[in-house]
C-alpha positions in Angstrom: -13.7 12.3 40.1 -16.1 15.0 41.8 -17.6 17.5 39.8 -15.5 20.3 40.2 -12.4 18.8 39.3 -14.4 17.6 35.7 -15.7 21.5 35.7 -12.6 22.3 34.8 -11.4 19.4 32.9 -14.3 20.6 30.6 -14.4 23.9 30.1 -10.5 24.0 29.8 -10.7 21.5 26.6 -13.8 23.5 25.2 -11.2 26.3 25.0 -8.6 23.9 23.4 -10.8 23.1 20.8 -11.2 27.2 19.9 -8.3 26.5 18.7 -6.8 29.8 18.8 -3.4 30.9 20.9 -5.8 32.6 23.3 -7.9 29.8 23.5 -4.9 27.6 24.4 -3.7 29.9 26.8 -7.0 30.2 28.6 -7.3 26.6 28.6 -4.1 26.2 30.5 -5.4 29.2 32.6 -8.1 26.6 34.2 -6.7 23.3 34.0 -3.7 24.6 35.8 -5.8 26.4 38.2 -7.9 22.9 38.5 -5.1 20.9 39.2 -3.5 22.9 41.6 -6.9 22.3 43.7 -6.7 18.1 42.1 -3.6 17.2 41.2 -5.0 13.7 41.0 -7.8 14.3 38.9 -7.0 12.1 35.4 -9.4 14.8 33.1 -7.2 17.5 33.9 -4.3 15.9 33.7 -4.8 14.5 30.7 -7.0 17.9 29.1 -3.7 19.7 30.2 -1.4 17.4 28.6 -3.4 17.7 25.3 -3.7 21.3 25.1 0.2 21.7 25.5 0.5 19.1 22.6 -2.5 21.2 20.6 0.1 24.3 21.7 2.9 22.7 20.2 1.3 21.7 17.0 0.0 24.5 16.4 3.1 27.4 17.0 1.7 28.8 20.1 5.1 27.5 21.8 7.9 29.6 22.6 9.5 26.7 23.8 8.1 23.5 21.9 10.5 20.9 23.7 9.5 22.1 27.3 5.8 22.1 26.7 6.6 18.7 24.6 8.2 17.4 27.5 5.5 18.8 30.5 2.5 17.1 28.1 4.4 13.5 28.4 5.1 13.5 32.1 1.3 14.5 32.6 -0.1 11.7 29.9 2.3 9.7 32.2 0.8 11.1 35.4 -2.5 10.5 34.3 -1.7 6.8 32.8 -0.2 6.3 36.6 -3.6 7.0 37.6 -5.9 5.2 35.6 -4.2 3.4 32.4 -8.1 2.6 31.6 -8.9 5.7 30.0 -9.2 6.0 26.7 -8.5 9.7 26.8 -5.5 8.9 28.4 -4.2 6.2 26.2 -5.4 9.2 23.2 -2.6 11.6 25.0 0.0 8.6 25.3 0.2 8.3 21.6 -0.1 12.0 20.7 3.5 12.1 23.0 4.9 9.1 21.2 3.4 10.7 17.9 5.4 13.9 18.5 8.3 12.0 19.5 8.5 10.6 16.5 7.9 7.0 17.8 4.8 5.9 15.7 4.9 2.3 16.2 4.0 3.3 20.1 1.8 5.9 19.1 -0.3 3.9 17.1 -0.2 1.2 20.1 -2.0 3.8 22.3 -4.1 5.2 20.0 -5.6 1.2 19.4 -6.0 0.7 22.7 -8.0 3.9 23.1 -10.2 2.3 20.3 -10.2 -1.0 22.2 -11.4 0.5 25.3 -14.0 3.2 23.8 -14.7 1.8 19.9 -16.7 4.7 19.5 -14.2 7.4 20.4 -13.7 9.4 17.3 -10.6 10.8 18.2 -9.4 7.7 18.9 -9.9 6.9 15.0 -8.7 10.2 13.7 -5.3 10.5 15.2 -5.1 6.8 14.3 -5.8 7.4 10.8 -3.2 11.1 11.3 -0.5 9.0 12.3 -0.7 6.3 9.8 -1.3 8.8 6.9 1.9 9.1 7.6 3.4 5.6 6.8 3.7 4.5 3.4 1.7 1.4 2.4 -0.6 2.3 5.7 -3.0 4.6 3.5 -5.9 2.7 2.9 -5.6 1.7 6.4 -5.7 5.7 7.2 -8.2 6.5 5.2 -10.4 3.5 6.9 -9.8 5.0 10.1 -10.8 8.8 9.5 -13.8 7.6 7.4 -14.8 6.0 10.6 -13.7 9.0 13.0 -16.1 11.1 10.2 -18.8 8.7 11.0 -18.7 8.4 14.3 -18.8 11.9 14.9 -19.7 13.9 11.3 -20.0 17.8 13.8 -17.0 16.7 15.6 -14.9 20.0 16.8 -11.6 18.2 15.3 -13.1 17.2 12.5 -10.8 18.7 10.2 -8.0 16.4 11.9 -10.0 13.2 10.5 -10.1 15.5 7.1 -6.4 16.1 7.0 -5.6 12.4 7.7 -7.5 11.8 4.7 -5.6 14.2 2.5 -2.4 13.3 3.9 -2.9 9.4 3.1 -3.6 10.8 -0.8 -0.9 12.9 -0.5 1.1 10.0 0.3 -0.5 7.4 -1.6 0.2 9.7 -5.0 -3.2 10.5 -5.4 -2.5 14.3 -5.2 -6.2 15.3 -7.0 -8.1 13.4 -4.0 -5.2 14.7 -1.6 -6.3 18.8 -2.4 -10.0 18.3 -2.3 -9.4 16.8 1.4 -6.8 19.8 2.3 -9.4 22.4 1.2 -12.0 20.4 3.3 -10.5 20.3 6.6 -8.5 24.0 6.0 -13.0 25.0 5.5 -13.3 22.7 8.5 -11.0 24.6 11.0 
């Protein structure tokens, strides 16, 4: 992709990652903006689709299912373009996470792995979505202990936190499950 069209790619995730409604809505500001100029280019595409996701999650939507819906068909867009991504494959599973499908989710999120092992986001929505499956805990916990590693100042790190407190949580181990909480609520 030429420079430009990664320009904004980046600066519109580094306001995702602010994490803070004006943030969002800045970052949407320029990736729109950039993909109106490169409607091919797969960063925006796929920074786009993230920070509607990261909009949705949080409660910065007025209208969750639309912006659920929009962050698909651009993960799908993107995918269409290069499936090799592992960014993309990351924003695959975060639709099939919020559409409730984990078994696909988790598909995605593995493949990201496969392609980039050292993608620590890769590992920490991993170890989010199986936090949520019981008897998939340990498995969790695995995952964001490697995300941690791989990245220990990552901007999401609280994500890799909360996976580990949710997999407590879930797990029955409710001590270990408040002492991760507090960590990634300091985290974020």
């Amino acid at each position: 992709e030429n420079m430009v069209a990664w320009d904004y790619a980046v600066r519109g995730r580094w306001h995702v990652l602010r994490l803070s409604k004006e943030d969002n809505t800045e970052a949407q500001r320029l990736l729109r903006e950039g993909l109106a100029l490169y409607p091919n280019s797969v960063s925006i595409l796929t920074f786009l689709s993230y920070s509607l996701t990261t909009g949705v999650i949080f409660g910065w939507s007025k209208d969750p299912p639309v912006w659920l819906t929009e962050a698909r068909e651009l993960a799908e867009r993107a995918a269409n373009l290069d499936e090799n991504d592992a960014w993309v494959q990351c924003v695959l599973g975060l639709g099939q996470f919020t559409a409730k499908q984990p078994d696909k989710a988790i598909g995605h999120y593995r493949k990201a792995i496969a392609m980039n092992p050292s993608f620590a986001l890769g590992h920490g929505y991993l170890a989010l979505q199986l936090a949520f499956i019981a008897g998939r805990t340990d498995e969790a916990i695995k995952e964001a202990e490697t995300a941690i590693r791989l990245s220990p100042r990552d901007p999401e790190l609280y994500h890799f936190f909360y996976a580990n407190g949710m997999s407590d949580f879930v797990a029955g181990r409710y001590g270990e499950a408040v002492t991760w909480a507090e960590k990634a609520e300091n985290e974020r």
